[in-house]
C-alpha positions as a Python dict, from the first residue, in 0.01 Angstrom:
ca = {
    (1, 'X'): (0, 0, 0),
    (2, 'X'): (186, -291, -151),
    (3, 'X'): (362, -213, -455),
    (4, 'X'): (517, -447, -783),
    (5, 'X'): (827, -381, -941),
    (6, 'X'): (949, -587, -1228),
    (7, 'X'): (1253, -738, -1248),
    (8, 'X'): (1495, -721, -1523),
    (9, 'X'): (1543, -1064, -1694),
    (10, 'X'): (1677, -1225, -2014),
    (11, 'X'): (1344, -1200, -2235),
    (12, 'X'): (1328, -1521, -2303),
    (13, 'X'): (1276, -1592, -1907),
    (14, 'X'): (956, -1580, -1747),
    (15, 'X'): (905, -1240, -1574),
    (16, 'X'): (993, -1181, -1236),
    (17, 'X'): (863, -928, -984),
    (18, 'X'): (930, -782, -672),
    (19, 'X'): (691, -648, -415),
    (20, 'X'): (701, -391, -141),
    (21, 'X'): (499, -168, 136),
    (22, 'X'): (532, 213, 25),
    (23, 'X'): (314, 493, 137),
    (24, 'X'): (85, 627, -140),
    (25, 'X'): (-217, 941, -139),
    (26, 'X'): (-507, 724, -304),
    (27, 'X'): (-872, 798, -288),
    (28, 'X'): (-1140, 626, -97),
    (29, 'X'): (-1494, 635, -122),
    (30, 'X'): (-1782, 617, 151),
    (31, 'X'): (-2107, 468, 86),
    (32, 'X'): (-2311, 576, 346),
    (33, 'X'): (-2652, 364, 309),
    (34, 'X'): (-2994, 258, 519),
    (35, 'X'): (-3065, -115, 483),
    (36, 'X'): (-3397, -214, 538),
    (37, 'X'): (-3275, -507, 794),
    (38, 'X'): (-2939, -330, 905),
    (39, 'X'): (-3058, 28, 928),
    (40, 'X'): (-2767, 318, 897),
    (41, 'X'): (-2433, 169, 746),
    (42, 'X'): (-2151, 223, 517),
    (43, 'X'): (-1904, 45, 306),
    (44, 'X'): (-1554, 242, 203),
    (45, 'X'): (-1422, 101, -84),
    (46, 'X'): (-1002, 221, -199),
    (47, 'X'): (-988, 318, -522),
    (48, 'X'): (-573, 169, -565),
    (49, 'X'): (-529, -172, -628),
    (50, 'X'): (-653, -437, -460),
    (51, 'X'): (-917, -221, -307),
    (52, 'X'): (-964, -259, -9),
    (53, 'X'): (-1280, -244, 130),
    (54, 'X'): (-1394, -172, 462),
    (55, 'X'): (-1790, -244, 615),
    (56, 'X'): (-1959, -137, 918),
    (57, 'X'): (-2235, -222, 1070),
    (58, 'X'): (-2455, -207, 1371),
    (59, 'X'): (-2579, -526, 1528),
    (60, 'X'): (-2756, -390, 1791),
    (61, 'X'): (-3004, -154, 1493),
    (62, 'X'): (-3012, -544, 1324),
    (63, 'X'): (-3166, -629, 1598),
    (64, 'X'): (-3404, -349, 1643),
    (65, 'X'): (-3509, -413, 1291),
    (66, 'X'): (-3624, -752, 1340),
    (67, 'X'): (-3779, -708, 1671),
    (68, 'X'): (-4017, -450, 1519),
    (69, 'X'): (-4091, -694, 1214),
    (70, 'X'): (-4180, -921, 1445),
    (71, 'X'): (-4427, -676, 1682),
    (72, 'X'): (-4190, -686, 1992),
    (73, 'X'): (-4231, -356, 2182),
    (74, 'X'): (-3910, -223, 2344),
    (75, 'X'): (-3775, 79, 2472),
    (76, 'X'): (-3429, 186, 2300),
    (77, 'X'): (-3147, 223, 2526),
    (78, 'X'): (-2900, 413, 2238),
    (79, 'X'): (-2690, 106, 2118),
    (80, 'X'): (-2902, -135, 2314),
    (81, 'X'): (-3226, -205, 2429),
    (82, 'X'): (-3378, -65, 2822),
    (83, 'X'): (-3702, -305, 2824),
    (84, 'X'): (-3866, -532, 2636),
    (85, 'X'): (-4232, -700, 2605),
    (86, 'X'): (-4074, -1046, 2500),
    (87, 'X'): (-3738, -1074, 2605),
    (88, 'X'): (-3709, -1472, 2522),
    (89, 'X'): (-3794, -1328, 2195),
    (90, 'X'): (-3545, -1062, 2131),
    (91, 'X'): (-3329, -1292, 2269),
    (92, 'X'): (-3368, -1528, 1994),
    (93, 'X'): (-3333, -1237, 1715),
    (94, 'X'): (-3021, -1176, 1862),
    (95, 'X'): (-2824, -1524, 1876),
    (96, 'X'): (-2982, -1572, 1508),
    (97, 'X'): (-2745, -1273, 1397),
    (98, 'X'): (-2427, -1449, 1168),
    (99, 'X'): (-2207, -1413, 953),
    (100, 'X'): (-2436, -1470, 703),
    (101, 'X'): (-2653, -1202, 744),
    (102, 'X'): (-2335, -942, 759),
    (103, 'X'): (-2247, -1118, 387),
    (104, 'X'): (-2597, -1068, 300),
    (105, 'X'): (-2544, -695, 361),
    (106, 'X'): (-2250, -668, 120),
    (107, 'X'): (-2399, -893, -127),
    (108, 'X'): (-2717, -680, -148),
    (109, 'X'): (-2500, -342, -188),
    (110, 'X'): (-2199, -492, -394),
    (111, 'X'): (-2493, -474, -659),
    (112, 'X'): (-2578, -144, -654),
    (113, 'X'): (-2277, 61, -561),
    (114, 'X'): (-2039, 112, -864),
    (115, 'X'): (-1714, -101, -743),
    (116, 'X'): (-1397, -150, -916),
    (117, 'X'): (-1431, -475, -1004),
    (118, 'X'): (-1610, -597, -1334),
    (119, 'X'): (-1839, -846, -1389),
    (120, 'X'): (-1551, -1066, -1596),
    (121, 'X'): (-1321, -1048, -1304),
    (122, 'X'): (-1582, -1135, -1083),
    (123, 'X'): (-1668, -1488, -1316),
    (124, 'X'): (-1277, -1499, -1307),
    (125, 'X'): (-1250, -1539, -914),
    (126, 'X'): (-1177, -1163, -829),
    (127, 'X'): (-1363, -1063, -535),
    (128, 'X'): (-1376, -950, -191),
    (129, 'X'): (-1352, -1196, 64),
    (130, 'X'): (-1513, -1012, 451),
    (131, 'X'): (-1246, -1092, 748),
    (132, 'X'): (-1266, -943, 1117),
    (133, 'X'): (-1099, -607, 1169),
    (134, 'X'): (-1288, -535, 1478),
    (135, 'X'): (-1562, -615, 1710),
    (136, 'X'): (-1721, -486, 2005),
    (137, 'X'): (-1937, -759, 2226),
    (138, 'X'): (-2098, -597, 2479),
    (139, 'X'): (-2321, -714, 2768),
    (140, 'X'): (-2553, -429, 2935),
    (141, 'X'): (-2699, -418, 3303),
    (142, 'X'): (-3012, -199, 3280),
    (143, 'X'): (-3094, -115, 3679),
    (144, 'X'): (-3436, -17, 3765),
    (145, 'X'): (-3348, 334, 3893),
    (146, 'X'): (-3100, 517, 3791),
    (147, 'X'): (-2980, 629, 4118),
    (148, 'X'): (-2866, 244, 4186),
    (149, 'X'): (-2702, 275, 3843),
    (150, 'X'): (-2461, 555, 3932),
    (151, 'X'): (-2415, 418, 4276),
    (152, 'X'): (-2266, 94, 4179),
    (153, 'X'): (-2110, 247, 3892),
    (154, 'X'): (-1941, 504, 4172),
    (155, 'X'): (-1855, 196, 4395),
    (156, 'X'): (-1652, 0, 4061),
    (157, 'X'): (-1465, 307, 4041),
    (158, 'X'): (-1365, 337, 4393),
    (159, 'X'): (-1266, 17, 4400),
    (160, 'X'): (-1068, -32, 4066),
    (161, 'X'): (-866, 229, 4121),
    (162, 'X'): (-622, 95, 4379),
    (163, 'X'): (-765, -257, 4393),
    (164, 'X'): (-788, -368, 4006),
    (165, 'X'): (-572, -124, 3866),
    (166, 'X'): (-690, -25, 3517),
    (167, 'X'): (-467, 112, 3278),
    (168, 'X'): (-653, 430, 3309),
    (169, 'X'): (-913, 602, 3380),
    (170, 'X'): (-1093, 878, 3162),
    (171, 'X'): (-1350, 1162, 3125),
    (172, 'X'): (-1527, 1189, 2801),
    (173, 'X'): (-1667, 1504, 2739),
    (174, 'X'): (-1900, 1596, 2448),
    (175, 'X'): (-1741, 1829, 2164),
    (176, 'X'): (-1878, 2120, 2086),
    (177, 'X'): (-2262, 2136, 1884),
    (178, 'X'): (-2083, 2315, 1604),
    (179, 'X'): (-1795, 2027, 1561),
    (180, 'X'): (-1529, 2304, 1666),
    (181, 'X'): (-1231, 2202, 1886),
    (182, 'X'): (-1103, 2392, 2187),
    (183, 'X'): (-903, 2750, 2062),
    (184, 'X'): (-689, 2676, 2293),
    (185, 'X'): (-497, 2341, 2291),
    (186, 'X'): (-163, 2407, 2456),
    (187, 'X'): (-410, 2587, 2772),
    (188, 'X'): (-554, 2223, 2867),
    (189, 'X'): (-804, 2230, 2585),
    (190, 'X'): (-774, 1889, 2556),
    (191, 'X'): (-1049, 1637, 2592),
    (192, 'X'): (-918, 1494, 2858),
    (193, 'X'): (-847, 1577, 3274),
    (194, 'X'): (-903, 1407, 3588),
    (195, 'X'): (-1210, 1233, 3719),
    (196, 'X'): (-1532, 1451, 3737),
    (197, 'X'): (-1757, 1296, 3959),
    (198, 'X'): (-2026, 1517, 3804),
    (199, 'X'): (-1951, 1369, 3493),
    (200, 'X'): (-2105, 1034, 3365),
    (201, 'X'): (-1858, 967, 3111),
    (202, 'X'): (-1586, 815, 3339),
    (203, 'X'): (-1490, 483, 3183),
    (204, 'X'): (-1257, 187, 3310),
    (205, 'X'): (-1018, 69, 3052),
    (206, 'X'): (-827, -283, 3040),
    (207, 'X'): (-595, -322, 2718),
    (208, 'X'): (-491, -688, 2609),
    (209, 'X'): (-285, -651, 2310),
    (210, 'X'): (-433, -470, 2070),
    (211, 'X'): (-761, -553, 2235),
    (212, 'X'): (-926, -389, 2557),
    (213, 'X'): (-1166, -444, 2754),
    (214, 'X'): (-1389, -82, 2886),
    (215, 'X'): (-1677, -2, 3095),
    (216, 'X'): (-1901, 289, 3163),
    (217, 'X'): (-2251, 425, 3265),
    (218, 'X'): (-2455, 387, 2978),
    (219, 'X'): (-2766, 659, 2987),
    (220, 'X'): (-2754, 738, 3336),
    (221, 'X'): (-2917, 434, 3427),
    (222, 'X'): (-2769, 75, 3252),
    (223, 'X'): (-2343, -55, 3384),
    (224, 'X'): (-2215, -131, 3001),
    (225, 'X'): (-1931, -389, 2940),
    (226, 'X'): (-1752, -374, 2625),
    (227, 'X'): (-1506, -636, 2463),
    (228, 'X'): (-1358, -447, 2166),
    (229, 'X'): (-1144, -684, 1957),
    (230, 'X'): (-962, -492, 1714),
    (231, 'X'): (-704, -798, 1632),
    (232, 'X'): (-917, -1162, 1634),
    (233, 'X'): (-591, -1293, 1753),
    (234, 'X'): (-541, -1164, 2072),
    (235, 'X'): (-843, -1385, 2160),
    (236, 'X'): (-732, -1656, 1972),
    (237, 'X'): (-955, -1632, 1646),
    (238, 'X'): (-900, -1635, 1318),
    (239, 'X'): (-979, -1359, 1096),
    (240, 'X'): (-1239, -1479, 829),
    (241, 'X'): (-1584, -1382, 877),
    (242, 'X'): (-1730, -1801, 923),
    (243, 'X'): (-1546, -1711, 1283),
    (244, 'X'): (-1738, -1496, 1412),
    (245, 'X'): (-1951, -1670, 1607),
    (246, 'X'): (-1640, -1888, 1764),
    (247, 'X'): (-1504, -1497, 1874),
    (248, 'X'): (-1824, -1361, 1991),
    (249, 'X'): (-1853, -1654, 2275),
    (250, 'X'): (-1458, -1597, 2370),
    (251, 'X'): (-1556, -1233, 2385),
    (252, 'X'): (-1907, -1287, 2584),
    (253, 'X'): (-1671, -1476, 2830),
    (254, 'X'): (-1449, -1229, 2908),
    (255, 'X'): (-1751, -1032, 2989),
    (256, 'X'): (-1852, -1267, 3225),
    (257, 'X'): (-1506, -1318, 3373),
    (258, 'X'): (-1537, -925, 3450),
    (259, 'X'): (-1817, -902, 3566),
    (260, 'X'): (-1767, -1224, 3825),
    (261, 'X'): (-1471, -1035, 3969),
    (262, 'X'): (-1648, -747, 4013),
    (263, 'X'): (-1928, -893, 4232),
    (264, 'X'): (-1663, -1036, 4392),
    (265, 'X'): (-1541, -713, 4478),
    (266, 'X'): (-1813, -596, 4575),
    (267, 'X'): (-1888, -804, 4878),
    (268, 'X'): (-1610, -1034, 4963),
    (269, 'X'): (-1691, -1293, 5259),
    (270, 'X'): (-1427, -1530, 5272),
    (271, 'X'): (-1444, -1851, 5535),
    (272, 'X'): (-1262, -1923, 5849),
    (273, 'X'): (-1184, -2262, 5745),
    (274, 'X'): (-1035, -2105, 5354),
    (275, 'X'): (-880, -1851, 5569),
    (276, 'X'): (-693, -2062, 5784),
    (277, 'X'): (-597, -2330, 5524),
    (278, 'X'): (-450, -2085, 5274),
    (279, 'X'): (-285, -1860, 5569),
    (280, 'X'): (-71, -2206, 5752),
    (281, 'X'): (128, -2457, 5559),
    (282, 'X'): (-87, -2766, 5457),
    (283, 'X'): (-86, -3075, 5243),
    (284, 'X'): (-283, -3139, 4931),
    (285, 'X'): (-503, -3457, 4860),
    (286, 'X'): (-187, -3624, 4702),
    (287, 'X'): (70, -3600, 4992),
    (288, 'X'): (247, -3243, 4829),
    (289, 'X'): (314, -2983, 5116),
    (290, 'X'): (154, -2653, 4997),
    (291, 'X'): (348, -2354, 5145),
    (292, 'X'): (103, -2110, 5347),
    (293, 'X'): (48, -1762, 5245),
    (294, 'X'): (74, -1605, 5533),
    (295, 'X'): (-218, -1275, 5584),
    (296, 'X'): (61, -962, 5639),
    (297, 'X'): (406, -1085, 5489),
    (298, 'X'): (488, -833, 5217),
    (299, 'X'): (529, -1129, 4889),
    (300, 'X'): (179, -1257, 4969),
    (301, 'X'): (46, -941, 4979),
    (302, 'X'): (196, -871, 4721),
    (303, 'X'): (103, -1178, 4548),
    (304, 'X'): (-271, -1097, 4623),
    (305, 'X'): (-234, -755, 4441),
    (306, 'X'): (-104, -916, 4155),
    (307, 'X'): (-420, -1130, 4132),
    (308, 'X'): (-634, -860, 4205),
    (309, 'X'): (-590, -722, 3885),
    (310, 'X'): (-853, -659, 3669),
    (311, 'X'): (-671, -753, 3386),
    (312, 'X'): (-540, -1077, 3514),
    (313, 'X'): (-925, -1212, 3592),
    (314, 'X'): (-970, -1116, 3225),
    (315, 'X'): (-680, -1300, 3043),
    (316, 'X'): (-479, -1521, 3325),
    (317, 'X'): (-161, -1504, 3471),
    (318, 'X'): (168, -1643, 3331),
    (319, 'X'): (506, -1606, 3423),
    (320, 'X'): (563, -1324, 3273),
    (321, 'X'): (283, -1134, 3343),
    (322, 'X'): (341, -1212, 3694),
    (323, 'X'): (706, -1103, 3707),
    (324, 'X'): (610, -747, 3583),
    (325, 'X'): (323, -699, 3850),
    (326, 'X'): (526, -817, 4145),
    (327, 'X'): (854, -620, 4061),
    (328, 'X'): (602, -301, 4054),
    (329, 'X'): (455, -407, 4417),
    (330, 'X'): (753, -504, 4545),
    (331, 'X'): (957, -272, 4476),
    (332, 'X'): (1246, -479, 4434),
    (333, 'X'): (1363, -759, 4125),
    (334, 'X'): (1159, -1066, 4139),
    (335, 'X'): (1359, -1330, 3951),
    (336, 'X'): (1209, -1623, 3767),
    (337, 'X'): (1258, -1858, 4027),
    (338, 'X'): (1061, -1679, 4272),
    (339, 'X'): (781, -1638, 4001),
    (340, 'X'): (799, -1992, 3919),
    (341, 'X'): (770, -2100, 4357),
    (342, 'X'): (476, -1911, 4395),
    (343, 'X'): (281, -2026, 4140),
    (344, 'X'): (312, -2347, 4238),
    (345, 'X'): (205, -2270, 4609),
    (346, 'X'): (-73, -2092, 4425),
    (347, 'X'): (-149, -2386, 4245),
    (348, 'X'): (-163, -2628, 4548),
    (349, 'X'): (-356, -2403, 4768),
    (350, 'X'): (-646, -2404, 4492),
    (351, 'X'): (-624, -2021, 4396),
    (352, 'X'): (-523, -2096, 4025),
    (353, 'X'): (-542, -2385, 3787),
    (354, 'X'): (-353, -2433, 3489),
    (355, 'X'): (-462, -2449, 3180),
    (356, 'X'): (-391, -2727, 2987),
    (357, 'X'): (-119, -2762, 2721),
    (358, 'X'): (-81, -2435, 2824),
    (359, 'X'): (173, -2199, 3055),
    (360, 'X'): (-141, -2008, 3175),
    (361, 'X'): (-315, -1968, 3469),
    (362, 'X'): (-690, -1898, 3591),
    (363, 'X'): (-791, -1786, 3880),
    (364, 'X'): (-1046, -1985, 4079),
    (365, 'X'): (-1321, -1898, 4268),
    (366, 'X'): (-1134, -1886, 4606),
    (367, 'X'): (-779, -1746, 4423),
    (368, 'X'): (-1024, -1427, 4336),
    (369, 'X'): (-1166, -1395, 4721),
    (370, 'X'): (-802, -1479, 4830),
    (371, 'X'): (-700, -1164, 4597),
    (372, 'X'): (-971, -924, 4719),
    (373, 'X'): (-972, -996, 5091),
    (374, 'X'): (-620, -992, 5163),
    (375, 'X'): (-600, -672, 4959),
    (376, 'X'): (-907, -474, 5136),
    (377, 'X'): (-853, -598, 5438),
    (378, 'X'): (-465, -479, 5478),
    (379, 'X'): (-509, -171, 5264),
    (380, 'X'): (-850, -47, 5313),
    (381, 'X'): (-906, -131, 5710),
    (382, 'X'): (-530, -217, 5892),
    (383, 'X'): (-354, 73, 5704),
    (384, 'X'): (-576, 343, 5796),
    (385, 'X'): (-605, 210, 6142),
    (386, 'X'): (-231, 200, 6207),
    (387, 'X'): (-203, 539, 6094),
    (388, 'X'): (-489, 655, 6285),
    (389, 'X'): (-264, 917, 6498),
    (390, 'X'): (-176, 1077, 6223),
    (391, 'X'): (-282, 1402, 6090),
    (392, 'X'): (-432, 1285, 5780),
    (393, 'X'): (-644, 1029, 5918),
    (394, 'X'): (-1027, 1113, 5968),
    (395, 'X'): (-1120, 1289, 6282),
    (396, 'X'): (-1414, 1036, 6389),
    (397, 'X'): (-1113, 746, 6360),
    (398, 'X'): (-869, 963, 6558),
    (399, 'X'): (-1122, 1061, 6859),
    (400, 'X'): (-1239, 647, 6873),
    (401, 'X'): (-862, 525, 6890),
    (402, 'X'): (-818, 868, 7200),
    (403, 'X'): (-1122, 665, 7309),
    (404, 'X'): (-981, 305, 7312),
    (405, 'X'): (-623, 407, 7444),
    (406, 'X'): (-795, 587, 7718),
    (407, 'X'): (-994, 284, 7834),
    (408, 'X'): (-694, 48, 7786),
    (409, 'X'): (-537, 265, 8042),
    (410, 'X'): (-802, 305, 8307),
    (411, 'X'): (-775, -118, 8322),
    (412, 'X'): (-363, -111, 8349),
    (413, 'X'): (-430, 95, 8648),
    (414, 'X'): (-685, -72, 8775),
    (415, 'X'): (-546, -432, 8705),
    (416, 'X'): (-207, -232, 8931),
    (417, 'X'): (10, -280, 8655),
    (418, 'X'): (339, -31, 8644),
    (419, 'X'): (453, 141, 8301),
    (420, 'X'): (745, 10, 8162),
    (421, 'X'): (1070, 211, 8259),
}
């Protein structure tokens, strides 16, 4: 809490104060209510000066509200919706949600719940003024059977865990009916362990910030993506409420962005001709030589694992962020210099664009199949196949290679060809 102190002055001298942060025990109060458009809500209001006040609400139950005013049949999906009769409908209920109606909401309960404030400080300009402290945009992919849900959902795991590199990678298990925690905490009562693929709370986490980015199987049967915004500034947003709108499209983008790199991921063709102009040193439509990234050399491998993460598809690449990545993959100090080369080979060879006035980079459409390909193909197929000898790798792999030396072999002999000595 912020706290005044007053200064000791000659009298006849205006007053002067001095104000700090302190930590202070004050009571709050919750108003939990049920709006007629919001549905369930609440507004917490701090009884110690300036009081604070704190509102949430549901967009998604705003939503459900008005499509049953209106006589649109749907099927609820918890914080969403599964189907629909009039989707062009529901889709216009949605994008007519603003900041007005969420002032609306406050407006109508300001009146009725006792708040500190009186009606003469009001009429003197005392008030509550609503500003972002978080939001959650969130874009959900209902499939038509839910066995196509958790496949896909299964896949994105797989994938992410070596290829886009989350920050982590969680179970969420349900608490007890009663409320009660585990009796046990220091015996791994915790909510938390590895992946349980019988579990459908796994969820794929991105932090920006103060910001992240998560994902999960929603129901069983819908793929949710969830922008939660807890500063409006890592996005670039002011806080006051009139913004909204300007931080629900940046947010709605980063959705996209996600979910573009992850059907990327999912099946990755990418061209001879791409291939072979990205692989071999070439020149750009202005005369500049662009330095090949050559498929195999350990930098542009490493280079592609640096794009290929998730995070970097979400929010660009600068310097800096590139620096950290490629020190961790390579295993050795990457200086500026080197971070500053190849993103301008990057740039020339059309895998990311910079933004401008800006020392960020996106990735483009062939930087992201550039990322994935290199990084499947070396990992996921050459790897495995060099170590195919080996103890660990699969039996079926290790009885095809017995099969292919074998053959190799047989045509040495016949072709008369002596062993080396």
């Amino acid at each position: 809490m912020w706290t005044a102190r007053k200064r000791d002055t000659d009298p006849a001298k205006p007053p002067q104060f001095s104000f700090a942060k302190t930590e202070r025990r004050v009571t709050c109060y919750y108003f939990y209510v049920w709006d007629e458009f919001w549905g369930a809500g609440f507004i917490k209001v701090c009884a110690y000066f300036p009081y604070p006040v704190k509102v949430w609400l549901n967009g998604h139950e705003h939503s459900k509200q008005a499509a049953a005013r209106a006589g649109i049949g749907f099927t609820e999906l918890s914080n969403g919706f599964a189907r629909c009769d009039d989707p062009d409908g529901l889709q216009l209920i949605c994008d007519r949600l603003g900041p007005g109606d969420i002032q609306a909401f406050f407006d109508r309960w300001a009146a009725v719940i006792p708040v500190p404030f009186t009606p003469a400080d009001r009429a003197g300009g005392y008030w509550w003024e609503l500003s972002l402290r978080q939001v959650e945009v969130s874009r959900t992919l209902v499939f038509d059977a839910p066995r196509q849900a958790r496949a896909f959902f299964e896949a994105l795991i797989a994938d992410n865990l070596d290829l886009g590199r989350p920050e982590n990678v969680e179970v969420l298990f349900k608490r007890d009916p009663r409320g009660r925690k585990p009796k046990d905490q220091g015996a791994g009562g915790a909510f938390k362990t590895a992946i349980d693929r019988r579990c459908d709370g796994v969820t794929i986490n991105a932090f920006w910030r103060h910001s992240r980015v998560k994902q999960y199987l929603k129901d069983g049967r819908a793929l949710r993506i969830e922008t939660v915004v807890n500063s409006p500034d890592d996005l670039g947003c002011q806080r006051r409420i009139c913004n909204l709108p300007e931080l629900q499209a940046r947010a709605r983008a980063v959705n996209t962005r996600l979910l573009h790199t992850e059907k990327v991921g999912q099946g990755c063709v990418f061209d001879s001709p791409a291939f072979a102009r990205i692989s071999q040193p070439t020149l750009t439509a202005d005369g500049r030589r662009a330095p090949g990234l050559r498929f195999g050399d350990p930098r542009a491998q490493a280079l592609a694992g640096a794009l290929a993460n998730m995070l970097c598809a979400v929010t660009g690449i600068t310097s800096k962020s590139l620096r950290a990545l490629m020190t961790g993959l390579l295993g050795a100090p990457y200086s500026m210099n080197q971070a500053s080369y190849d993103l301008a080979r990057l740039t020339r060879n059309g895998l990311i664009t910079r933004i401008p006035h800006r020392n960020l980079y996106a990735l483009t459409a062939d930087g992201l199949r550039f990322a994935i390909f290199y990084t499947k193909v070396h990992d996921r197929v050459l790897r495995p196949l060099m170590a195919g000898d080996q103890p660990q790798a699969p039996p079926p792999l290790r009885a095809a290679l017995r099969v292919i030396d074998g053959e190799v072999t047989r045509r040495i002999a016949a072709a008369r060809l002596p062993a080396a000595a």
